[in-house]
C-alpha positions as CSV (number, residue, x, y, z in Angstrom):
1,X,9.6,-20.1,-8.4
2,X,5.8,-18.4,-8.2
3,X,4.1,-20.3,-5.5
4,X,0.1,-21.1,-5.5
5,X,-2.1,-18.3,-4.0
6,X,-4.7,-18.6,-2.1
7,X,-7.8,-16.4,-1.9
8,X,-8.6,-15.2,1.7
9,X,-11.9,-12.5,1.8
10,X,-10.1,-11.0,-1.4
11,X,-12.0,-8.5,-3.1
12,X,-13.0,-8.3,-6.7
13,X,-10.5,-5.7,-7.3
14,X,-8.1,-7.9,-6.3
15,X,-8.6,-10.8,-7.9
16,X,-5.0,-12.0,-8.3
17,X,-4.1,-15.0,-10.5
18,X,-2.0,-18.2,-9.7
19,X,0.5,-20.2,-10.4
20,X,0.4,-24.1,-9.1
21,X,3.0,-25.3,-6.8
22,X,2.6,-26.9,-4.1
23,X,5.6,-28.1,-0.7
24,X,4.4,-30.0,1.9
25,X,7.9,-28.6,3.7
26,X,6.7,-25.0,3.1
27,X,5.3,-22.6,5.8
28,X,2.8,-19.5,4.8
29,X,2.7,-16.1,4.2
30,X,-0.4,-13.7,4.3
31,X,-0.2,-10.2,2.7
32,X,-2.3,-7.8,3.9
33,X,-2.7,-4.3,3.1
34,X,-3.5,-1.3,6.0
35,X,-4.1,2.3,6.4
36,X,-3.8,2.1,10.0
37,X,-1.8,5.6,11.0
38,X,1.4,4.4,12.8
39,X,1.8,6.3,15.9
40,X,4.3,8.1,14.6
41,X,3.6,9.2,10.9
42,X,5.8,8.4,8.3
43,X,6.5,12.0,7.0
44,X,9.0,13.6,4.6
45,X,11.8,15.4,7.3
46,X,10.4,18.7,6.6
47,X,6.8,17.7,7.6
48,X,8.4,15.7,10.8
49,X,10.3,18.6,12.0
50,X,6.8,20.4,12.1
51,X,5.2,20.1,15.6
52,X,1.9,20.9,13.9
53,X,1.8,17.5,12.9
54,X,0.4,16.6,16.1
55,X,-2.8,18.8,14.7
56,X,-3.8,15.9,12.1
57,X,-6.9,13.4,13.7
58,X,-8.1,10.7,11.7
59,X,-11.6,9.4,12.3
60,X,-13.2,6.2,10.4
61,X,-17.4,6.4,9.2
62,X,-18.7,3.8,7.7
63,X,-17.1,3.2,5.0
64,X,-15.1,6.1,4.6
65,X,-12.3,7.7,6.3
66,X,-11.9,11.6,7.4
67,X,-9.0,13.3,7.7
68,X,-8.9,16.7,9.8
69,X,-6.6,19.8,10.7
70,X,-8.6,22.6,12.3
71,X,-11.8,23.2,10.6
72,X,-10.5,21.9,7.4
73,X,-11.7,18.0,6.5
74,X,-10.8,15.2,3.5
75,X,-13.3,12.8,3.5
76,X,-11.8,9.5,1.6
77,X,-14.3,7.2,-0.3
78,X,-12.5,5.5,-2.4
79,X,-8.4,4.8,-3.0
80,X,-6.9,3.0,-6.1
81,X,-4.0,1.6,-6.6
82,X,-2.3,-0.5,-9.1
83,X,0.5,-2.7,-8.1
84,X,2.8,-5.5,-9.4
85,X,5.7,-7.7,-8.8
86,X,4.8,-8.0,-5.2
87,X,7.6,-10.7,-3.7
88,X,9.5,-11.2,-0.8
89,X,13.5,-11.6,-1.4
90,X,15.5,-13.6,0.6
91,X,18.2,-12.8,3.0
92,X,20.9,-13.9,1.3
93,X,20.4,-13.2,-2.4
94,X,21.2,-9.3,-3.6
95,X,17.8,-8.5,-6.0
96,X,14.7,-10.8,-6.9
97,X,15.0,-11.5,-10.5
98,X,13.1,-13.3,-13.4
99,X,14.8,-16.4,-13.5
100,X,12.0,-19.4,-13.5
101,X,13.3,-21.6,-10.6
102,X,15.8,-20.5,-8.7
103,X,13.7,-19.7,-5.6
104,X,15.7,-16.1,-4.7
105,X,12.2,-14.5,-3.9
106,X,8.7,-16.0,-3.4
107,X,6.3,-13.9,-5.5
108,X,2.8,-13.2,-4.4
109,X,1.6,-11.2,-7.7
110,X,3.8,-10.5,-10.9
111,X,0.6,-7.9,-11.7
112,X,-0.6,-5.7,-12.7
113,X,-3.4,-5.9,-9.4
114,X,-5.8,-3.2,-8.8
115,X,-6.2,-2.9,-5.3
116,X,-8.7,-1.2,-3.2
117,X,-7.2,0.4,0.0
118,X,-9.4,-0.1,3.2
119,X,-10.9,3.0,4.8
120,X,-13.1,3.6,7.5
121,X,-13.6,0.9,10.2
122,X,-12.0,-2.0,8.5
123,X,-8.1,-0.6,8.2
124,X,-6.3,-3.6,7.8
125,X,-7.6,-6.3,4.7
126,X,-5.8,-9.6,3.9
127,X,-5.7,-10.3,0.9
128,X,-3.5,-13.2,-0.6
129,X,-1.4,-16.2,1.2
130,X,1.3,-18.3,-0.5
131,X,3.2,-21.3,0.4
132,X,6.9,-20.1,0.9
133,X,10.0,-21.9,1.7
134,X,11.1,-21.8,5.2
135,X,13.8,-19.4,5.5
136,X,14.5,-15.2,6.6
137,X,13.1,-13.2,4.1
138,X,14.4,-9.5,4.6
139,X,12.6,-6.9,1.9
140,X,9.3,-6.6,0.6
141,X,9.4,-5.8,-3.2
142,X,6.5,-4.2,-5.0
143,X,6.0,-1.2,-8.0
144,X,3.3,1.3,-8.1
145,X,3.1,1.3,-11.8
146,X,0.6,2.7,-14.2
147,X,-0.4,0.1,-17.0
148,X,1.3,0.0,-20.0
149,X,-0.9,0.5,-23.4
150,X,0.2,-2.8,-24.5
151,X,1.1,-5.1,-22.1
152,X,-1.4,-4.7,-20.0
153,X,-4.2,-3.7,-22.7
154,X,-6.8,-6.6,-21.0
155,X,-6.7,-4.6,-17.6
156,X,-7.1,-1.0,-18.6
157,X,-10.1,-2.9,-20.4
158,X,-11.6,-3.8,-17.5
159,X,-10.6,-0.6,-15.6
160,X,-10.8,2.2,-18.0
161,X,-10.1,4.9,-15.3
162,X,-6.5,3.4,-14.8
163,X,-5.4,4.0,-18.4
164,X,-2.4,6.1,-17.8
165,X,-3.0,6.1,-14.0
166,X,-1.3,4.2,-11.2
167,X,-3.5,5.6,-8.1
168,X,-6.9,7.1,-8.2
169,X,-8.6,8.6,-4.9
170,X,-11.9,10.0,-4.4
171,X,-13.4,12.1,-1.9
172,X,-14.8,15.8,-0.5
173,X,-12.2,18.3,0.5
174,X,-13.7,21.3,3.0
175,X,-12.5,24.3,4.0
176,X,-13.5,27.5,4.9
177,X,-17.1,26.0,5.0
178,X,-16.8,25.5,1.5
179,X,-17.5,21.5,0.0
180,X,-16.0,20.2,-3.2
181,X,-15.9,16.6,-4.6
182,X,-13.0,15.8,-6.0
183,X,-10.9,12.8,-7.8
184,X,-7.4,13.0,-7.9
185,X,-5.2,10.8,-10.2
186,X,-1.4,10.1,-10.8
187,X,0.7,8.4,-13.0
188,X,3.5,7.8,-10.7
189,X,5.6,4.8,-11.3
190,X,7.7,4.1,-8.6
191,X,9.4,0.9,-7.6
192,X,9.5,-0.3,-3.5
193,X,12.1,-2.0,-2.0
194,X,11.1,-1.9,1.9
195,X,13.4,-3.5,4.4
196,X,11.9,-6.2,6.5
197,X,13.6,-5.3,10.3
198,X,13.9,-7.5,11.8
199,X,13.9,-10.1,8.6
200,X,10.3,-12.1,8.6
201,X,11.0,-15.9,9.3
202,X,9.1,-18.6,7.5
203,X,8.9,-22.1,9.4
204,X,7.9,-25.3,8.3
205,X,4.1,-25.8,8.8
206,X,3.8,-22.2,10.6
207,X,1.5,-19.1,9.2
208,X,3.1,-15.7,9.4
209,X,1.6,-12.2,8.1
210,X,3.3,-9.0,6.2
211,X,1.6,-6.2,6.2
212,X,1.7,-3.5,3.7
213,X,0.9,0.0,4.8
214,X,0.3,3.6,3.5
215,X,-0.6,6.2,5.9
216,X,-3.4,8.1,3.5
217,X,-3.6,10.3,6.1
218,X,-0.7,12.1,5.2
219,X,-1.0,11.9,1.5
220,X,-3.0,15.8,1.1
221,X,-0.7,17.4,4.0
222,X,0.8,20.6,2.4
223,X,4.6,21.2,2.9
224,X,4.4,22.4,7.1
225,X,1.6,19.9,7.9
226,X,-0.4,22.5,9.5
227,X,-3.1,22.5,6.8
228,X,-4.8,20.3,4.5
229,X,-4.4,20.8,0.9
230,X,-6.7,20.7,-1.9
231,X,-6.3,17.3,-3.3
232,X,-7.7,18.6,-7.1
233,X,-4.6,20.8,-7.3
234,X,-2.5,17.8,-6.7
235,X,-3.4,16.4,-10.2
236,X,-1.4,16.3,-13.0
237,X,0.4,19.7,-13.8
238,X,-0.9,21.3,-10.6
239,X,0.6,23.6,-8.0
240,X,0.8,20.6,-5.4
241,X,1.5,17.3,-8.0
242,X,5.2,16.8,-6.1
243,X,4.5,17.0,-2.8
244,X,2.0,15.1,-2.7
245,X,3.8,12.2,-4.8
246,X,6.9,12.9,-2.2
247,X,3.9,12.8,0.7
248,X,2.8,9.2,-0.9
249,X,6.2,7.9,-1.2
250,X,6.8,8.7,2.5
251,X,4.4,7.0,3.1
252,X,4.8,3.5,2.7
253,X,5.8,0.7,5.1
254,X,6.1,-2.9,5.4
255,X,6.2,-5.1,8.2
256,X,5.5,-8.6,10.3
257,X,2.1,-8.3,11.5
258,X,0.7,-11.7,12.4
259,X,-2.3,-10.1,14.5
260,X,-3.5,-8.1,11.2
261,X,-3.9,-5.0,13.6
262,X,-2.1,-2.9,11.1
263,X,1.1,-2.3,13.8
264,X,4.6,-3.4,13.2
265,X,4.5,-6.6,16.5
266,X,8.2,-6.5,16.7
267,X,7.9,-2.3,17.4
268,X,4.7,-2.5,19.3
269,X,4.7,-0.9,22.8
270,X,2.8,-3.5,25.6
């Protein structure tokens, strides 16, 4: 059953609605969401097998986040992106489902969520915390989905810039000395099921924190990740549209992070 959330620093963007329920058995679960780069980027096996990778540096100011290889330079100011059914599924059931009570996943947001990404100095956000039931919990469950006309008519209402778009990134590409602004879009609708390894255990009366991550700095790589690519010719119908959707679904982690530092703790080194 959906479990009461509770706000923690969350941003407008995120303003995520609740459900009441409330288990004085249950532990808690934090979400955050991170663009910490993992030390070793989660790229498509044509862009690992590139040792030009090693070229990338990522660099946070202010409120913004640059990417570099060589001369060339993205600077991130802003990254979208809509999200729903986010819920944790438990070891032993086989798929989270709809069924109203049955407690086979614990549900942070059913959605649709527009969520701000954090860039610069501040790479790791929390943003919601539920009461769960104690137990292993073994795969994070989420979709990147565009809003639908209908359904979800009150949100693209209230963010006109997402009708027909699931993840919407602003910025300044340079190269060759040359500046451009740009804003690239995407209606890519893709659905997340990220094992948890090892599974995240909830205890009674304990706190614990998944962490959601996608490594933008890998997003506007073109296919030999020696070079930064364009991110207006990326947009819809353009030259680079699939690899960089392939680049962002690459991308994406999940993991138990109860020190928000935006690092797997059961794959750190000491």
């Amino acid at each position: 059953m959906k479990k009461q959330l509770l706000a923690l620093g969350i941003p407008a963007a995120f303003a995520l609605g609740s459900v009441a329920c409330s288990d004085s058995t249950a532990g808690t679960v934090s979400l955050a969401l991170s663009t910490v780069r993992p030390a070793a980027p989660a790229l498509t096996p044509a862009l690992a097998a590139s040792a030009s990778a090693s070229a990338l540096s990522v660099a946070a100011v202010g409120d913004s986040t640059i990417i570099a290889v060589g001369n060339d330079t993205i600077i991130l100011r802003s990254v979208e992106v809509v999200l729903r059914e986010i819920e944790l599924e438990r070891v032993e059931v086989a798929d989270c489902d709809s069924i109203s009570g049955n407690d086979d996943c614990e549900k942070f947001e059913t959605g649709p969520v527009l969520v701000n990404l954090p860039l610069g100095a501040t790479a790791t956000v929390t943003e919601v915390a539920i009461d769960a039931a104690p137990g292993m919990y073994n795969e994070l469950e989420f979709d990147i989905h565009k809003p639908d006309e209908v359904d979800d008519a009150a949100f693209i209402a209230a963010h006109a810039a997402f009708a027909d778009v699931s993840i919407r990134v602003t910025g300044t590409f340079s190269q060759g000395g040359t500046r451009s602004d740009f804003t690239y879009t995407t209606d890519l609708n893709e659905e997340q099921e990220i094992a948890l390894d090892p599974p995240l255990t909830v205890s009674e009366g304990a706190t614990t924190n998944v962490t959601l991550r996608l490594d933008i700095s890998t997003w506007f790589l073109n296919g030999g990740a020696d070079a930064l690519l364009n991110p207006a010719t990326a947009n819809k119908g353009g030259a680079n549209e699939n690899l960089v959707r392939d680049n962002i679904r690459a991308s994406i982690d999940a993991f138990r992070d109860d020190d928000r530092d935006g690092l797997d703790d059961d794959h750190e080194e000491s």
